[in-house]
Every structure is written in structure tokens, then in C-alpha cells.
PDB file of N, CA, C and O in Angstrom:
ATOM      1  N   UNK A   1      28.718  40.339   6.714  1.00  0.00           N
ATOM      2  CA  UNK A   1      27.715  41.073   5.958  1.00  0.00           C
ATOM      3  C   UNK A   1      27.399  40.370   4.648  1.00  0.00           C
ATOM      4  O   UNK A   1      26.243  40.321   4.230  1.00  0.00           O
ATOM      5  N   UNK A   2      28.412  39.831   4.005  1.00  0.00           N
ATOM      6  CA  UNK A   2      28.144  38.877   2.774  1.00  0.00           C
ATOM      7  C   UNK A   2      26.938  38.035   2.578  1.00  0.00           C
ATOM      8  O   UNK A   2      26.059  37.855   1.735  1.00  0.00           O
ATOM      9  N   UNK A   3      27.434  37.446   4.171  1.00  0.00           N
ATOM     10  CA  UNK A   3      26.506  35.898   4.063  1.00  0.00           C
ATOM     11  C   UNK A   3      25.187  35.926   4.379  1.00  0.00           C
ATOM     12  O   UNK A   3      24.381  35.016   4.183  1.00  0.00           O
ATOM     13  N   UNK A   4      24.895  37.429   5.076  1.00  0.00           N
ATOM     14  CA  UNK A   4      23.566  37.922   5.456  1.00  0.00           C
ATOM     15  C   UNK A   4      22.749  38.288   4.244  1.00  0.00           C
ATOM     16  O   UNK A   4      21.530  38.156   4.359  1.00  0.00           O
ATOM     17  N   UNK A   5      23.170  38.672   3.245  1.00  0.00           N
ATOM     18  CA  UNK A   5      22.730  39.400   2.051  1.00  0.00           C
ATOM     19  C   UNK A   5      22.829  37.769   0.427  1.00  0.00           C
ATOM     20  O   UNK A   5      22.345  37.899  -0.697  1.00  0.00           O
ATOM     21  N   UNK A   6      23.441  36.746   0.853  1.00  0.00           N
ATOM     22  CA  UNK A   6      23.534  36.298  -0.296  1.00  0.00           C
ATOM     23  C   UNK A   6      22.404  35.390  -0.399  1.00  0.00           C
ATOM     24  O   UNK A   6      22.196  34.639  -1.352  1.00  0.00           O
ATOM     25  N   UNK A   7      21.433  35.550   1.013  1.00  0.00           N
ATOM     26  CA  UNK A   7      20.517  34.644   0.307  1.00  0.00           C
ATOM     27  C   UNK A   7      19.183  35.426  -0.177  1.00  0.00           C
ATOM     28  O   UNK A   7      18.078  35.005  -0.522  1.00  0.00           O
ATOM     29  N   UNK A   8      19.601  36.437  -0.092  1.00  0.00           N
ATOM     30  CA  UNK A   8      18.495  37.753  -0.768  1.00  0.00           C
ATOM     31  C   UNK A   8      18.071  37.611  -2.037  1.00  0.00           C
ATOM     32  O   UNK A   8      16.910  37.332  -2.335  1.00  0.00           O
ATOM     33  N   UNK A   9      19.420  37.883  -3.214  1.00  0.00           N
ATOM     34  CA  UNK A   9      19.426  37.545  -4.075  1.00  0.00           C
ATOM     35  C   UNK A   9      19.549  36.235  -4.791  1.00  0.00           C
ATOM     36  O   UNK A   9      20.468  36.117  -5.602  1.00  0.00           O
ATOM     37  N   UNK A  10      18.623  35.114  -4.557  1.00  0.00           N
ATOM     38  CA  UNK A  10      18.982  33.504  -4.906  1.00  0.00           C
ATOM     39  C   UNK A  10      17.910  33.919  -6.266  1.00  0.00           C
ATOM     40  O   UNK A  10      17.035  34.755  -6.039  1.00  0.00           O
ATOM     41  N   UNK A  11      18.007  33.370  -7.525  1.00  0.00           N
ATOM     42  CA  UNK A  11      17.435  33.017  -8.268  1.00  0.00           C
ATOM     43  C   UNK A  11      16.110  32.334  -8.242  1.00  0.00           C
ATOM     44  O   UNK A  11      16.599  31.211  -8.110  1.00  0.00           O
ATOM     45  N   UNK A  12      14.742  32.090  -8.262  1.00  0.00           N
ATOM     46  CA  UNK A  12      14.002  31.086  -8.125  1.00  0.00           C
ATOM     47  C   UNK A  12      14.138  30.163  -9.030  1.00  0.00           C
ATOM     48  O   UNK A  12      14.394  30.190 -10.234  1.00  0.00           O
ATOM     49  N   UNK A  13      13.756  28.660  -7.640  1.00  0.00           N
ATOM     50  CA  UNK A  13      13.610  27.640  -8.034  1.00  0.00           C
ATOM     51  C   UNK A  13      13.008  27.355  -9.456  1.00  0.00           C
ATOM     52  O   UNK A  13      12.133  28.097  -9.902  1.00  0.00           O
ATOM     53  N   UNK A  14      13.552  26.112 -10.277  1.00  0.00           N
ATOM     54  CA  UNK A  14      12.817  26.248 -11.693  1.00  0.00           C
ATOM     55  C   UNK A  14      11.947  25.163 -11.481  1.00  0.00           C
ATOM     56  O   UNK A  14      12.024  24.622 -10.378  1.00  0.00           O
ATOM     57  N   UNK A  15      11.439  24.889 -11.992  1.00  0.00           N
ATOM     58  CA  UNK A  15       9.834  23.951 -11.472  1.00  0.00           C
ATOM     59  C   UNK A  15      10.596  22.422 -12.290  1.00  0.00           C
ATOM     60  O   UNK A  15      11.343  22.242 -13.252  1.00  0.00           O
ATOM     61  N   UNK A  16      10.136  21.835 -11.613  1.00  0.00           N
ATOM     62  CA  UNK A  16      10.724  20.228 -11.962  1.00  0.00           C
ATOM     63  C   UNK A  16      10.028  19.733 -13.053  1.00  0.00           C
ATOM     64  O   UNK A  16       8.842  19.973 -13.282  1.00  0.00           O
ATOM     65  N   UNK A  17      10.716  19.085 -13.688  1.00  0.00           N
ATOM     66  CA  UNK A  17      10.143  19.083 -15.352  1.00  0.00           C
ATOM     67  C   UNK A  17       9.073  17.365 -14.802  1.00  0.00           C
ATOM     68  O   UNK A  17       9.415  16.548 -13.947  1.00  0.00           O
ATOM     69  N   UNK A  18       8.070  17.346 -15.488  1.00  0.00           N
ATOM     70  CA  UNK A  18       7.057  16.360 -14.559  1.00  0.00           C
ATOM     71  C   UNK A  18       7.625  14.961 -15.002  1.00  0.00           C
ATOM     72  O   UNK A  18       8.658  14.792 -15.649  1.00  0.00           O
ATOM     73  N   UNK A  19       6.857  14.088 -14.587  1.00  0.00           N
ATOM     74  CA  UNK A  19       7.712  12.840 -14.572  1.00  0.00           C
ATOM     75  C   UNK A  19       6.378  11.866 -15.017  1.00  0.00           C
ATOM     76  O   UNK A  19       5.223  12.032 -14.622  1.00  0.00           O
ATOM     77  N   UNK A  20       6.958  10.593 -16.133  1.00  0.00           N
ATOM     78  CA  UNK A  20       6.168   9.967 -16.728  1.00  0.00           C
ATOM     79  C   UNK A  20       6.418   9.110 -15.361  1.00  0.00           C
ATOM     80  O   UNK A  20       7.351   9.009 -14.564  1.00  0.00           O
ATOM     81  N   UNK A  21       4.785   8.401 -15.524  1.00  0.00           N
ATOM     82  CA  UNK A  21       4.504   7.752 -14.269  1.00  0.00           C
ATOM     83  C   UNK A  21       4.234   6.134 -15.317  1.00  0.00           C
ATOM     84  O   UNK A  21       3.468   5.747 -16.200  1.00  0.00           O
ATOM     85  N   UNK A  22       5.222   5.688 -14.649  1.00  0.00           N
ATOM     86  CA  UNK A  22       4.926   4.027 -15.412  1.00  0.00           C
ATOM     87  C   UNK A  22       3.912   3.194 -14.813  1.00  0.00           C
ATOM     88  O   UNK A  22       3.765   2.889 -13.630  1.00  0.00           O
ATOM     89  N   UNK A  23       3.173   2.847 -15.927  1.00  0.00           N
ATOM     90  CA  UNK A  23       2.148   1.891 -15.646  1.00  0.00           C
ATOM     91  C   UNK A  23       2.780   0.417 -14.900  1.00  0.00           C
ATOM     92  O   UNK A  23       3.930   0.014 -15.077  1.00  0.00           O
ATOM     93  N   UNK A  24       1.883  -0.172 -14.156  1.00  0.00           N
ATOM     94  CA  UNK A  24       2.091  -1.229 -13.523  1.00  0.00           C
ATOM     95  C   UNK A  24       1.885  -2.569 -14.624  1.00  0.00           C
ATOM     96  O   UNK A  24       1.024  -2.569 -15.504  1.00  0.00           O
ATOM     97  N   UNK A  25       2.940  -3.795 -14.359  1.00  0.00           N
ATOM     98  CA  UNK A  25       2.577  -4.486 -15.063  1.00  0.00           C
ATOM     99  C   UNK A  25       1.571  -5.182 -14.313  1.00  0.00           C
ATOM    100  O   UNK A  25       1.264  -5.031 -13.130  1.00  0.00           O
ATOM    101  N   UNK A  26       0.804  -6.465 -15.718  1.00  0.00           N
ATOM    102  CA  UNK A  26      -0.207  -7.107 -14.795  1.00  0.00           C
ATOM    103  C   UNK A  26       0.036  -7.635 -13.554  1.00  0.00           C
ATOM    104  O   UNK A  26      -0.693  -7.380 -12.596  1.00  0.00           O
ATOM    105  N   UNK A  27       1.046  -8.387 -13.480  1.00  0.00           N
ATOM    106  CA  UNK A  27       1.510  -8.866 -12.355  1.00  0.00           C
ATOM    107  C   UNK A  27       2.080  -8.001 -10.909  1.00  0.00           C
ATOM    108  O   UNK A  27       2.183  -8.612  -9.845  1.00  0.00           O
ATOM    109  N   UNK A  28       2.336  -6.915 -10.990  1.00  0.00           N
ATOM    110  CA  UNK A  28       2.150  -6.047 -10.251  1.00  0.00           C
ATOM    111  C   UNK A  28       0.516  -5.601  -9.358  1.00  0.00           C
ATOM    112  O   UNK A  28       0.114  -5.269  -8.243  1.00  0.00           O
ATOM    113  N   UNK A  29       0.074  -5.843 -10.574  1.00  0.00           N
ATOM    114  CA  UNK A  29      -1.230  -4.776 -10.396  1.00  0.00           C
ATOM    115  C   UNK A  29      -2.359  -5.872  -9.433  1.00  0.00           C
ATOM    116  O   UNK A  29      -3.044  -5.562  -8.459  1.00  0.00           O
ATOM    117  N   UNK A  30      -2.209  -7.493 -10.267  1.00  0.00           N
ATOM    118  CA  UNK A  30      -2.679  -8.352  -9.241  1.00  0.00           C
ATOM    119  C   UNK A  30      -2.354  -8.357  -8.106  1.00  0.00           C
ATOM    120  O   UNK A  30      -3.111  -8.450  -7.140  1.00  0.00           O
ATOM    121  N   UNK A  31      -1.279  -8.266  -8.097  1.00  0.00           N
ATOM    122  CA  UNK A  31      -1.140  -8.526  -6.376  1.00  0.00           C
ATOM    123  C   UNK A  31      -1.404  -7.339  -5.603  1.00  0.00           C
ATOM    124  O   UNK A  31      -1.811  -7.462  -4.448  1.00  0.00           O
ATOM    125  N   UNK A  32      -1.178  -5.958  -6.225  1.00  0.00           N
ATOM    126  CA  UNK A  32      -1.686  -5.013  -5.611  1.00  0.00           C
ATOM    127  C   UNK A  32      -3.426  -4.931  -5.181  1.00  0.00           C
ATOM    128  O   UNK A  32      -3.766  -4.360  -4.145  1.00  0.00           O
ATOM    129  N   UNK A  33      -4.322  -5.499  -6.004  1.00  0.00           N
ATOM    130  CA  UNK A  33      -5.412  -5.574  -5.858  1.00  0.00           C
ATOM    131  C   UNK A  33      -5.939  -6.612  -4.549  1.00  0.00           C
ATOM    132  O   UNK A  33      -6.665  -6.427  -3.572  1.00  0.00           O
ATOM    133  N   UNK A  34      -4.972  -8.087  -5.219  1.00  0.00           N
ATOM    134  CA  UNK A  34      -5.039  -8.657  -3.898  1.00  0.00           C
ATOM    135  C   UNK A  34      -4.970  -8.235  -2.529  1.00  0.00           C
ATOM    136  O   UNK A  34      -5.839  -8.325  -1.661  1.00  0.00           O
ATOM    137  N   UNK A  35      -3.357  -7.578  -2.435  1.00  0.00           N
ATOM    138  CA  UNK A  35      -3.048  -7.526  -0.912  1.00  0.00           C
ATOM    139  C   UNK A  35      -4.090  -5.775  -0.492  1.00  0.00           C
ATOM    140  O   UNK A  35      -3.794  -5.282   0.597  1.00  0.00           O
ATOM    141  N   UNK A  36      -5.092  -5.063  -1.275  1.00  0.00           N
ATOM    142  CA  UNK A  36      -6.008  -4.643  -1.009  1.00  0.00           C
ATOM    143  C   UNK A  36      -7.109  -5.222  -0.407  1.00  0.00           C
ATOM    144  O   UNK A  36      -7.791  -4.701   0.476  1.00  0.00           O
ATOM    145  N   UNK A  37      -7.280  -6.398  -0.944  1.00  0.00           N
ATOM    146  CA  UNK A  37      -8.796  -7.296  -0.617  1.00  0.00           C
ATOM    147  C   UNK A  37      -8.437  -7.857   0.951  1.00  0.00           C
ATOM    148  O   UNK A  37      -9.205  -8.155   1.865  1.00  0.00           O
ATOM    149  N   UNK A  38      -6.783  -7.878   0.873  1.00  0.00           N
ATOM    150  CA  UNK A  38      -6.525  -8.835   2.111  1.00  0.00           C
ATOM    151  C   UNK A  38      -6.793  -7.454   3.499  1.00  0.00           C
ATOM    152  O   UNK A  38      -7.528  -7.506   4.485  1.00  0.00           O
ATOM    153  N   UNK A  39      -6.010  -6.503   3.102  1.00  0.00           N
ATOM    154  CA  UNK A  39      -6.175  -5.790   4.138  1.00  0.00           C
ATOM    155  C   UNK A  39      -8.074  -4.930   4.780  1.00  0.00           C
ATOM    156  O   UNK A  39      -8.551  -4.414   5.791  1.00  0.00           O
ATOM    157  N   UNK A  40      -8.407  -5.217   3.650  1.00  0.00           N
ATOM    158  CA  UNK A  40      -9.710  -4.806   3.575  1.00  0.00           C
ATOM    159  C   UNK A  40     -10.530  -5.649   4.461  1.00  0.00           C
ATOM    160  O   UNK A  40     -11.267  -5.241   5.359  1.00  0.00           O
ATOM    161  N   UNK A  41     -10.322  -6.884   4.105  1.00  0.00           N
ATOM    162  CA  UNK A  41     -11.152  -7.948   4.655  1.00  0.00           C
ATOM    163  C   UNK A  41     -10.889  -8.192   6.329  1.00  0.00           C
ATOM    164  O   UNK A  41     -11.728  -8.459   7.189  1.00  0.00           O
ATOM    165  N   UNK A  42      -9.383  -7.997   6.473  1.00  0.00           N
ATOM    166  CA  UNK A  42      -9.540  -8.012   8.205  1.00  0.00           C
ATOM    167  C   UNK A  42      -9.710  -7.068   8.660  1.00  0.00           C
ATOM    168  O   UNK A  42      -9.344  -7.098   9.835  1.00  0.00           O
ATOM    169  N   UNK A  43     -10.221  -5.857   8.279  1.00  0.00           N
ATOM    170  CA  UNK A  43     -10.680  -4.795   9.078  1.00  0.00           C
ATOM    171  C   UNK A  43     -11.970  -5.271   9.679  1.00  0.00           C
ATOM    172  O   UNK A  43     -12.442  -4.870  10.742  1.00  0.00           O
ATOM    173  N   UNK A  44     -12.521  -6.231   8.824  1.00  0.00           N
ATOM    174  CA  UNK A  44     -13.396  -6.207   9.556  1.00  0.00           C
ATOM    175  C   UNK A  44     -14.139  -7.623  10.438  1.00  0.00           C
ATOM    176  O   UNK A  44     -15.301  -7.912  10.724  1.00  0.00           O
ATOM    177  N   UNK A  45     -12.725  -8.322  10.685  1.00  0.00           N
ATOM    178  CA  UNK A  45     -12.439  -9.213  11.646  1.00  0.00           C
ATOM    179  C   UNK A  45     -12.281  -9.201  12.350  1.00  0.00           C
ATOM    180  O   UNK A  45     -11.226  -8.585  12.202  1.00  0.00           O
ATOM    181  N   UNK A  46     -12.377  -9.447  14.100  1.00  0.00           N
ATOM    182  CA  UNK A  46     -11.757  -9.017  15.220  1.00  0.00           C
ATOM    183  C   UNK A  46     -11.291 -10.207  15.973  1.00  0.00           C
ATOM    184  O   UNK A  46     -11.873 -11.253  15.688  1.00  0.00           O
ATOM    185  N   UNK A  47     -10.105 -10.280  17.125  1.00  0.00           N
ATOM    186  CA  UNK A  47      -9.703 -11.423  17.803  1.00  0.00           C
ATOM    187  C   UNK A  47      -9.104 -12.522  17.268  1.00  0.00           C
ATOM    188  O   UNK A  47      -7.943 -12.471  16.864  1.00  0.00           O
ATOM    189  N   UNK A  48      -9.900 -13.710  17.209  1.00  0.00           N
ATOM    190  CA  UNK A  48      -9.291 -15.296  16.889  1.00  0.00           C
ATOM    191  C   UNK A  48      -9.202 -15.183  15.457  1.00  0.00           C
ATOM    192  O   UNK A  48      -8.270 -15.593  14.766  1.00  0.00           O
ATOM    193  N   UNK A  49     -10.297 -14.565  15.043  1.00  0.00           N
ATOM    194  CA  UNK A  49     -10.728 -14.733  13.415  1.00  0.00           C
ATOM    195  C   UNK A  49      -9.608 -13.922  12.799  1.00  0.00           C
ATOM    196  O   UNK A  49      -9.203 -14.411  11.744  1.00  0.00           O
ATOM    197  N   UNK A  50      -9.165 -13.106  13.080  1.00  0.00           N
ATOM    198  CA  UNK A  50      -8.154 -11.822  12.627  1.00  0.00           C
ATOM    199  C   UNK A  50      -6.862 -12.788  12.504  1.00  0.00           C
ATOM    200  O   UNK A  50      -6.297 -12.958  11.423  1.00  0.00           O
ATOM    201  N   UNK A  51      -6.383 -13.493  13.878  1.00  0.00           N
ATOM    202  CA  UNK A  51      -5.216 -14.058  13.476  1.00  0.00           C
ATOM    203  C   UNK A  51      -5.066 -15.075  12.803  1.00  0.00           C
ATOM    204  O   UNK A  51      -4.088 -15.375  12.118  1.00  0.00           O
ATOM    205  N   UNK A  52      -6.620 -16.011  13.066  1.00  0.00           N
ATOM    206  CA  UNK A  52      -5.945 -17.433  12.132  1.00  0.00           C
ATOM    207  C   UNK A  52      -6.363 -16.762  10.750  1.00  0.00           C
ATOM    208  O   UNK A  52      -5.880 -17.494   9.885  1.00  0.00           O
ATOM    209  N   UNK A  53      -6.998 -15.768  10.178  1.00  0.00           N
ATOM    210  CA  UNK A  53      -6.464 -14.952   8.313  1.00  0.00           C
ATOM    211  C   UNK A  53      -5.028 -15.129   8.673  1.00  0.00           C
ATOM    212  O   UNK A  53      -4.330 -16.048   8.243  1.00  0.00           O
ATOM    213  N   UNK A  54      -4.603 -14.129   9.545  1.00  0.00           N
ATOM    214  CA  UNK A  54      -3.285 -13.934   9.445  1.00  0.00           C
ATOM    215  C   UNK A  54      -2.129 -15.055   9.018  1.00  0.00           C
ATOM    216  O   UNK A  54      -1.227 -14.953   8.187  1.00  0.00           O
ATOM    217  N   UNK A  55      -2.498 -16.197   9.919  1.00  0.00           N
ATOM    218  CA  UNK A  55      -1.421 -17.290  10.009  1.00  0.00           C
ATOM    219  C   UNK A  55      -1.723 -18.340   8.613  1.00  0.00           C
ATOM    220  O   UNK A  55      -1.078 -19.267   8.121  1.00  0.00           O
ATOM    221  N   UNK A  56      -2.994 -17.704   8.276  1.00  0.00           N
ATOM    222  CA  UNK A  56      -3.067 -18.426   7.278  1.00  0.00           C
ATOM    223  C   UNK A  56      -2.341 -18.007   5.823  1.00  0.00           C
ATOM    224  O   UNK A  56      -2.094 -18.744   4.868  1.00  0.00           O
ATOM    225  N   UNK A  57      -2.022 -16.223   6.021  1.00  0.00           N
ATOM    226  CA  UNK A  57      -1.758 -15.969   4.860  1.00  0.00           C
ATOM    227  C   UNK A  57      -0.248 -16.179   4.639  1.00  0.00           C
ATOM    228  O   UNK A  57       0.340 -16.207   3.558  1.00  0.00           O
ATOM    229  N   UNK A  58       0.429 -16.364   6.271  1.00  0.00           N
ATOM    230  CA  UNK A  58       1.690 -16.773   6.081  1.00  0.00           C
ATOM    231  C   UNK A  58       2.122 -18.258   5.554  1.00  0.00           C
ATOM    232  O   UNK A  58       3.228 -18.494   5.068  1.00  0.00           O
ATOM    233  N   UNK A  59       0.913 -19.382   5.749  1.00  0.00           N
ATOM    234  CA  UNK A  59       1.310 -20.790   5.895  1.00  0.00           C
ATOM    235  C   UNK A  59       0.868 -20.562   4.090  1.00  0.00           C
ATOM    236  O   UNK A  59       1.679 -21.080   3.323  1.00  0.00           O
ATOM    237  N   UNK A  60      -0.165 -19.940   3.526  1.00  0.00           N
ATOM    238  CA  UNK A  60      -0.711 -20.720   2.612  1.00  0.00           C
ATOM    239  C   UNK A  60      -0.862 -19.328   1.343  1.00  0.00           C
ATOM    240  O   UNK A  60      -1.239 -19.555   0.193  1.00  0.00           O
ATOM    241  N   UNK A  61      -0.583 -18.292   1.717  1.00  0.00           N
ATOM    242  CA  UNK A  61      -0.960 -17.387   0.942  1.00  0.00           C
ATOM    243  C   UNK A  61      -1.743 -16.216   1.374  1.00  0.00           C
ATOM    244  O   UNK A  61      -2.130 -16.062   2.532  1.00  0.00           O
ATOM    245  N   UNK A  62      -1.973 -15.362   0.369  1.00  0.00           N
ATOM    246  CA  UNK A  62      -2.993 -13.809   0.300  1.00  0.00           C
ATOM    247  C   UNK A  62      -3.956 -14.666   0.122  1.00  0.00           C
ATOM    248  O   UNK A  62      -4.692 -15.067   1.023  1.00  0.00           O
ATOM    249  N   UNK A  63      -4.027 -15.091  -1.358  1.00  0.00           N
ATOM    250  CA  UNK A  63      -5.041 -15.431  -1.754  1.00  0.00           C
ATOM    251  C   UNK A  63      -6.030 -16.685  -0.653  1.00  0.00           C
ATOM    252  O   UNK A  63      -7.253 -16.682  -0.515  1.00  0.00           O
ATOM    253  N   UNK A  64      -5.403 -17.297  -0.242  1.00  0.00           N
ATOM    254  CA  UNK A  64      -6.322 -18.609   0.697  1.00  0.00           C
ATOM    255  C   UNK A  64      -6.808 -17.597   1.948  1.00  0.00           C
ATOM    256  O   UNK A  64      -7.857 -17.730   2.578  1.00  0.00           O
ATOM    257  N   UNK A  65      -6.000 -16.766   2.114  1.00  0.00           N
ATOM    258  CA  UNK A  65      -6.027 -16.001   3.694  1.00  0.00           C
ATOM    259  C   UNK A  65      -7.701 -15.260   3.313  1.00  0.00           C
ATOM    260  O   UNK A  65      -8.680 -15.451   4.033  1.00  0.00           O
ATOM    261  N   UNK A  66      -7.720 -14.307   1.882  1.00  0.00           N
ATOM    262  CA  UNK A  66      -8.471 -13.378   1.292  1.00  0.00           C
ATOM    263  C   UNK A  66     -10.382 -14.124   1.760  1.00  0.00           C
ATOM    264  O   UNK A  66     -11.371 -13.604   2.275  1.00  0.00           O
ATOM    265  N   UNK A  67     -10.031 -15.739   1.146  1.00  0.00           N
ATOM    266  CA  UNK A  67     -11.326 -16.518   1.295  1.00  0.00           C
ATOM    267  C   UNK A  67     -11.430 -16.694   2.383  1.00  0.00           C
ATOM    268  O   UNK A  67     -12.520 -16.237   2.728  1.00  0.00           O
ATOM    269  N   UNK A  68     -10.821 -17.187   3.341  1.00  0.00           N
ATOM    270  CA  UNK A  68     -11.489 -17.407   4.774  1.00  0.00           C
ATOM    271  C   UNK A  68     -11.810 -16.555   5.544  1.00  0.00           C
ATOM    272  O   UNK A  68     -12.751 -16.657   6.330  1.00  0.00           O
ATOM    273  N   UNK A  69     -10.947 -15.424   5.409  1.00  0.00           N
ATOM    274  CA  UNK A  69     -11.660 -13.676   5.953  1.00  0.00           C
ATOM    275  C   UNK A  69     -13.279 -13.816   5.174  1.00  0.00           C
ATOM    276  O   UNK A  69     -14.362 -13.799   5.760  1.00  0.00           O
ATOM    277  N   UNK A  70     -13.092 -13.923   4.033  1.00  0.00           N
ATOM    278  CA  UNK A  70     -14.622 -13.285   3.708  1.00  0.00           C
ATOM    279  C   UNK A  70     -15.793 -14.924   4.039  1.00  0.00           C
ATOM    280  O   UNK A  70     -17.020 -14.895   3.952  1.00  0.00           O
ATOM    281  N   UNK A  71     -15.284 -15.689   4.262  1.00  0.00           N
ATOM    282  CA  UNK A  71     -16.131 -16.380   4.453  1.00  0.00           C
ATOM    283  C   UNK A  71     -16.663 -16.932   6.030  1.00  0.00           C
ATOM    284  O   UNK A  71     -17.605 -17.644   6.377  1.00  0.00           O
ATOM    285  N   UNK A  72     -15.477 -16.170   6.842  1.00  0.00           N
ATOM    286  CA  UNK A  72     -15.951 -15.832   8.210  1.00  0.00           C
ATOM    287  C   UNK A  72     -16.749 -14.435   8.160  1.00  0.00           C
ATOM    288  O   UNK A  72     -17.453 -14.185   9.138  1.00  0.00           O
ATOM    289  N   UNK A  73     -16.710 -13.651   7.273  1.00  0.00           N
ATOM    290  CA  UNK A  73     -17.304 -12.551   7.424  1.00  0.00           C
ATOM    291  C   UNK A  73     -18.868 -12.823   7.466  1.00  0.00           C
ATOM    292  O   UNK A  73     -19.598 -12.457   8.388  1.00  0.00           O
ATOM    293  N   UNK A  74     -19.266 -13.495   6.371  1.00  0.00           N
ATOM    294  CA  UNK A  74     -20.640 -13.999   6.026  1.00  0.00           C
ATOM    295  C   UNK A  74     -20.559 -14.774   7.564  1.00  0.00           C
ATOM    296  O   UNK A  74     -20.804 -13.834   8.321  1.00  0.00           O
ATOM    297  N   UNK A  75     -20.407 -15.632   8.172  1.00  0.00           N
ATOM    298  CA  UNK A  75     -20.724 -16.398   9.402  1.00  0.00           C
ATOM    299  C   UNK A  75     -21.339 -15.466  10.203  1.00  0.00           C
ATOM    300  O   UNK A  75     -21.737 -15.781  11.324  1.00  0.00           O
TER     301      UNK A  75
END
């Protein structure tokens, strides 16, 4: 009968005191922007073109991968 009744009376939760949200440094924030542009850009690639971005961004970078997506895009 205790254990049926003790969660009757629980106190409410106290609200979580809010939390400072730290700014990104620059260097954070570049590459976040980057690996945006990267994922952005092969959406709208399909097949051969999709993977050699891909293999490119492993051999050479975001950034080299970022230009040849968009400059197959224009093609």
C-alpha cells in the first residue's frame, strides 16, 4: 500500500535553471558553414558526379570537393 500511494505525493519538478549557450569560435563556425555548402551542393548531384565530390572531398578536402559540386552543377 506504501508504494502505491508514494508516488501521489512527489513534489513538482523545479524547472531547469536555462543554460548559457556558447558562441562558436570562428573556426568552428567556418567549417560549419562549409560542411553546409558541401552537403547542400550534392543534393543536388546524382550518380558519377555525386561520388567523384565525394572521393574528392576525401583525397583533397570540403573545400576542393564544395567547387567541383558547384561547378558540375552549372554544366
Amino acid at each position: 500500500m506504501q508504494a502505491a500511494l508514494a508516488g501521489a505525493f512527489r513534489t513538482p519538478a523545479k524547472p531547469r535553471p536555462e543554460q548559457k549557450v556558447k558562441k562558436a569560435s570562428p573556426k568552428v563556425a567556418r567549417a560549419r558553414k562549409l560542411q553546409g555548402q558541401y552537403l547542400g551542393s550534392l543534393k543536388s548531384l546524382t550518380g558519377a558526379d555525386r561520388a567523384n565530390v565525394k572521393q574528392m572531398a576525401n583525397d583533397k578536402g570540403v573545400g576542393e570537393a564544395v567547387k567541383l559540386a558547384l561547378s558540375l552543377k552549372k554544366a
